[in-house]
C-alpha positions as CSV (number, residue, x, y, z in Angstrom):
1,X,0.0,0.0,0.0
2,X,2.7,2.4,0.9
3,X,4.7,2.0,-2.3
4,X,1.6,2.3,-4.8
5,X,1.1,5.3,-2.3
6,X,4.6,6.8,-2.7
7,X,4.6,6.2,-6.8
8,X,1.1,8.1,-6.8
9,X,2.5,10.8,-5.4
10,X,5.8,10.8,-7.6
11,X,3.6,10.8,-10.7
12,X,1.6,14.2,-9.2
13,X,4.6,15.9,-8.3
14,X,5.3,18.4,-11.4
15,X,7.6,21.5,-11.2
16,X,6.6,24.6,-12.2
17,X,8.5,24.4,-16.0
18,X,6.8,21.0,-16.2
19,X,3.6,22.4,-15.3
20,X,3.8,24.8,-18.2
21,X,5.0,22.5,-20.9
22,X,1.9,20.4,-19.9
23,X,-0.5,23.7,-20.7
24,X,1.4,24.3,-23.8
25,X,1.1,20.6,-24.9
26,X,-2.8,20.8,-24.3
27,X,-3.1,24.4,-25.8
28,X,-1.6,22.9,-29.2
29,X,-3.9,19.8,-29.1
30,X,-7.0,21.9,-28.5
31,X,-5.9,24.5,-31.3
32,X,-5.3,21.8,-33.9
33,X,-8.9,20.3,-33.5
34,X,-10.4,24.0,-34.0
35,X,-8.5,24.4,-36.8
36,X,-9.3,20.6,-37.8
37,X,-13.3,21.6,-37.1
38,X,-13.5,25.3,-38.4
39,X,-12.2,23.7,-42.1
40,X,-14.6,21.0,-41.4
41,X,-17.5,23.6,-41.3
42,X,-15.8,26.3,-43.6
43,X,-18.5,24.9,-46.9
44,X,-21.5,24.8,-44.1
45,X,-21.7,28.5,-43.5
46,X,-25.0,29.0,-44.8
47,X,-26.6,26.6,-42.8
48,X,-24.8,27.2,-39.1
49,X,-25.6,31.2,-40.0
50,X,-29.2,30.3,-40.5
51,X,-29.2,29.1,-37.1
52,X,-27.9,32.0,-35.4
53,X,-30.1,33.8,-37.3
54,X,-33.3,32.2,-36.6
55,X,-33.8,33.9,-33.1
56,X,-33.7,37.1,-34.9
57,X,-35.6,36.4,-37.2
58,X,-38.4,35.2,-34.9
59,X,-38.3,38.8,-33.8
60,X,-39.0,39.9,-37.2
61,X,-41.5,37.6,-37.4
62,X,-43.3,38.9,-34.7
63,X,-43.2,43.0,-36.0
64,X,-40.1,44.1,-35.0
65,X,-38.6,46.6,-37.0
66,X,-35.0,45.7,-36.4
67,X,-33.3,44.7,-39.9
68,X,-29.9,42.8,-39.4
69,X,-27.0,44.8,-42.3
70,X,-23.6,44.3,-43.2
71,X,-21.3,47.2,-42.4
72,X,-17.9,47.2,-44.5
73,X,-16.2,45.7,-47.1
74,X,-14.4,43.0,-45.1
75,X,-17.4,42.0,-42.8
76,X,-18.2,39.5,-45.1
77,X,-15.1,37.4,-44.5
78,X,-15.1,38.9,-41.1
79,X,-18.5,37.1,-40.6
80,X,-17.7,33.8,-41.8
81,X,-14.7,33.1,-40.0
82,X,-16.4,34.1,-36.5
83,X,-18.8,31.7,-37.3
84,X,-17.2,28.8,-38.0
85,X,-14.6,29.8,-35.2
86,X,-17.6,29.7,-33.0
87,X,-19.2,26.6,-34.6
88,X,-16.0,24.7,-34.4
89,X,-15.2,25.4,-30.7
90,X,-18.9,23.9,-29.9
91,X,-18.0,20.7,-32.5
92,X,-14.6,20.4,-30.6
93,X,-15.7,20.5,-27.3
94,X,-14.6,17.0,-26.3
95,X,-11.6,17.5,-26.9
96,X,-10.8,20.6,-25.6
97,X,-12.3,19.4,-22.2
98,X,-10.6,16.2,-22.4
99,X,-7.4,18.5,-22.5
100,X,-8.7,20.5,-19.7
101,X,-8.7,17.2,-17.3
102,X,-5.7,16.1,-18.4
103,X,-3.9,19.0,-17.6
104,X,-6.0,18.8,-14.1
105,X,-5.1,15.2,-13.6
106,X,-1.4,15.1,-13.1
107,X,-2.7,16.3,-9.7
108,X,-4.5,13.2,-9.0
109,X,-3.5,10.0,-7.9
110,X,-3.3,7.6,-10.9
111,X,-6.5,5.2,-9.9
112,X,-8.2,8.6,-10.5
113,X,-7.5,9.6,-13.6
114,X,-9.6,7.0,-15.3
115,X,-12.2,10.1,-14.7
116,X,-11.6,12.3,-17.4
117,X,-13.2,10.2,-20.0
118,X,-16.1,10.9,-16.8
119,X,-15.5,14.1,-17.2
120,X,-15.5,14.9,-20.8
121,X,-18.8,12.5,-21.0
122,X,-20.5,14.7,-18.6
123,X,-19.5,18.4,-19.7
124,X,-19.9,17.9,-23.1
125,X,-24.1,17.7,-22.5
126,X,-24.0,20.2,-20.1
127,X,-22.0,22.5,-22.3
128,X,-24.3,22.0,-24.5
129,X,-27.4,22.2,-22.5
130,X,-26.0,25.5,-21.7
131,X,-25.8,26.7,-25.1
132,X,-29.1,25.4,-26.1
133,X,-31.1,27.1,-22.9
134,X,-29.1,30.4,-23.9
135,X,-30.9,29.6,-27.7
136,X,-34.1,28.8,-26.4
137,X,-34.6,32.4,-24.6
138,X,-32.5,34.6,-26.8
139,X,-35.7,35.5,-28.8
140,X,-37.5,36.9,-26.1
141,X,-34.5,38.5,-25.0
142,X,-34.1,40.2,-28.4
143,X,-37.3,41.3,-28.1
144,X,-37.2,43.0,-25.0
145,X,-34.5,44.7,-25.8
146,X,-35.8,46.0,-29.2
147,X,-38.9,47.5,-27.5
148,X,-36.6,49.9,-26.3
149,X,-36.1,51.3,-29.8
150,X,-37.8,54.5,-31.0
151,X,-41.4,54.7,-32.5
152,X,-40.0,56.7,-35.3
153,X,-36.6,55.1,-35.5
154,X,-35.4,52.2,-37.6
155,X,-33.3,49.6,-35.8
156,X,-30.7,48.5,-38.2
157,X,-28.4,45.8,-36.5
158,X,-25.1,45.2,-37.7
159,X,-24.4,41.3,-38.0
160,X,-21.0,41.9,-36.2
161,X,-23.1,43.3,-33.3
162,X,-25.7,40.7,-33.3
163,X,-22.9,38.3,-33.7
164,X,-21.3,38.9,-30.6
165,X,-24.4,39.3,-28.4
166,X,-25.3,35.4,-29.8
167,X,-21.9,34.3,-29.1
168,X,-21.1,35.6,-25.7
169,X,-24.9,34.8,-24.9
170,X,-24.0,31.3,-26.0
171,X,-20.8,30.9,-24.6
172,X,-22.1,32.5,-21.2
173,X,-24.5,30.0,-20.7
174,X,-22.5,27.1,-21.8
175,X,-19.7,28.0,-19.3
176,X,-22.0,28.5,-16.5
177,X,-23.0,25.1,-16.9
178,X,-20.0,23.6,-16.5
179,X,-19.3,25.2,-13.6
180,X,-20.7,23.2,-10.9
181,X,-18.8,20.3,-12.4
182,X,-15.3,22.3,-12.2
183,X,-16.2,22.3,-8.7
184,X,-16.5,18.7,-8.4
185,X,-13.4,18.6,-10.2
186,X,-11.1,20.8,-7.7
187,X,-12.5,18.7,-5.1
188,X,-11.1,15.3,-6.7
189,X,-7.8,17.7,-7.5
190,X,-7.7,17.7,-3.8
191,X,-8.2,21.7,-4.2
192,X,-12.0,22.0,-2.7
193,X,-13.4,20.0,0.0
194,X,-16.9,18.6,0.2
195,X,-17.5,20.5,3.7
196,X,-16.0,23.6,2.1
197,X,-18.5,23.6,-0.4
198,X,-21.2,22.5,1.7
199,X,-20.9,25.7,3.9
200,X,-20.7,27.8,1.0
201,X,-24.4,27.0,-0.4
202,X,-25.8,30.2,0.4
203,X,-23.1,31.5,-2.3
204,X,-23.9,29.0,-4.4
205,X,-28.1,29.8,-4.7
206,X,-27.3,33.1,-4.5
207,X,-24.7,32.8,-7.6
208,X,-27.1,30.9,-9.5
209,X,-29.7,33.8,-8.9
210,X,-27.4,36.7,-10.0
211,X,-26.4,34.3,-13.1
212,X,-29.9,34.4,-14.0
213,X,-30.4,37.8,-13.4
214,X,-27.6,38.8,-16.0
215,X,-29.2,36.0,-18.4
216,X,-32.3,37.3,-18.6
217,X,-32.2,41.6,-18.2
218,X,-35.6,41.9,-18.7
219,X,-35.9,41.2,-15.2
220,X,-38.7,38.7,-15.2
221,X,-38.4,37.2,-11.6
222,X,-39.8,33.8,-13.7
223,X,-37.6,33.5,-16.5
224,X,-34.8,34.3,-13.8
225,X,-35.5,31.1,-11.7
226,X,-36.2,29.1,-14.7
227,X,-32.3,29.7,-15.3
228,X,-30.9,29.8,-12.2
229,X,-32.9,26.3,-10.9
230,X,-30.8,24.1,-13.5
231,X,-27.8,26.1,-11.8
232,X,-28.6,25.1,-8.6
233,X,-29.4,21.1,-9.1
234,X,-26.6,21.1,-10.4
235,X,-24.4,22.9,-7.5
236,X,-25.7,20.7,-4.7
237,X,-25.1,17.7,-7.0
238,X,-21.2,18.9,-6.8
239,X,-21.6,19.1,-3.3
240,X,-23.0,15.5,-3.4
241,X,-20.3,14.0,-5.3
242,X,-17.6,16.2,-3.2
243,X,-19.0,14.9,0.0
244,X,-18.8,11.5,-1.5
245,X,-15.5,11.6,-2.5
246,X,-14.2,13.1,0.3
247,X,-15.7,10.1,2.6
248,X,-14.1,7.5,0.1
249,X,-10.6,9.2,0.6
250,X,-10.6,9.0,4.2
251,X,-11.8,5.5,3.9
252,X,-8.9,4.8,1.6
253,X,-6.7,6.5,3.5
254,X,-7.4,4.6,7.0
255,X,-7.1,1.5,5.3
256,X,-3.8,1.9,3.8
């Protein structure tokens, strides 16, 4: 036991230098596959772009007066690339998050680094259920915030605006969801205890709360909650599974 002990904690011992040849290592990997994916999707512009669109279009459809321009003679280009950029970070997100764990894991011990393919199985759906929720009330965000406009003013939208508002939206969303499994994570990196994070659930309601309340700005206390409840099933299951873990160390560690 105390060998298998002592070679777990050679293999997690990394120096500083070695810690930052790991990050480049999984920095390169994750850029390849979104250059990989971004030619992948270069042909299928059209298409991903019609989805993006479709929220603001629903707006249209519904009498708003916003029309969505080009601005410039580059924009075009400037468009496309974003897009697929964005569409290929999505596409790769199994690998990039399977390089995020790795890079985590040579802080584990080496019976627990069979996770990441854990890992990478769970945050890919909640990335994506992330992105997907951000989708589903974007339209009624859009239209919200177009009500504001003028009764004698035209909204004309510039694509590059309404590009970024979808993507950080998007991206927002996505990343918030895969927070409460980064917590899980630092507590199996030895980083965050179960207790810790037990004590802190105030923060964590009241952090799902405020994300909703920068999700949705129209302040609707309704549409708030139906974003921040998601947020906090899935804290307390971190707290769960950090609690767990914690009890299976200690277990581990009296009987060795």
């Amino acid at each position: 036991m105390a060998q298998a002990s002592t070679e777990d904690t050679i293999q997690g011992a990394m120096t500083l230098a070695e810690h930052f040849r790991e990050l480049r290592k999984r920095l390169i990997r994750s850029a390849l596959a979104l250059i990989i994916c971004t030619v992948a999707v270069w042909n299928q512009f059209s298409d991903i772009f019609s989805v993006i669109r479709a929220p603001y279009d629903a707006v249209q459809g519904d009498g708003s007066s916003a029309i969505l321009a080009l601005t410039g003679v580059t924009s075009g280009f400037s468009i496309q690339l974003r897009v697929c950029l964005a569409a290929a970070f999505v596409l790769s997100s199994p690998i990039w998050l399977y390089q995020l764990w790795r890079f985590i894991s040579p802080g584990l011990k080496r019976n627990e680094r069979k996770w990441a393919y854990v890992f990478t199985a769970i945050a890919v759906p909640l990335f994506s259920c992330g992105v997907l929720l951000a989708y589903y009330v974007m339209p009624r965000m859009l239209g919200i915030l177009f009500e504001f406009t003028p009764t004698d003013v035209q909204n004309v939208t510039s694509v590059e605006s309404y590009l970024s508002f979808f993507l950080h939206l998007t991206l927002f969303f996505g990343i918030g969801f895969l927070l409460p499994l980064i917590l899980a994570t630092l507590n199996f990196a030895g980083i965050l205890s179960g207790e810790r994070l037990k004590s802190a659930w105030r923060w964590l309601i009241l952090g799902s709360f405020v994300f909703g309340a920068v999700a949705t700005p129209n302040g609707d206390p309704l549409a708030m909650t139906f974003v921040a409840l998601p947020m906090i099933c899935l804290s307390f299951l971190a707290v769960g599974i950090a609690l767990i873990n914690d009890g299976r160390r200690e277990r581990a560690a009296e009987v060795s």
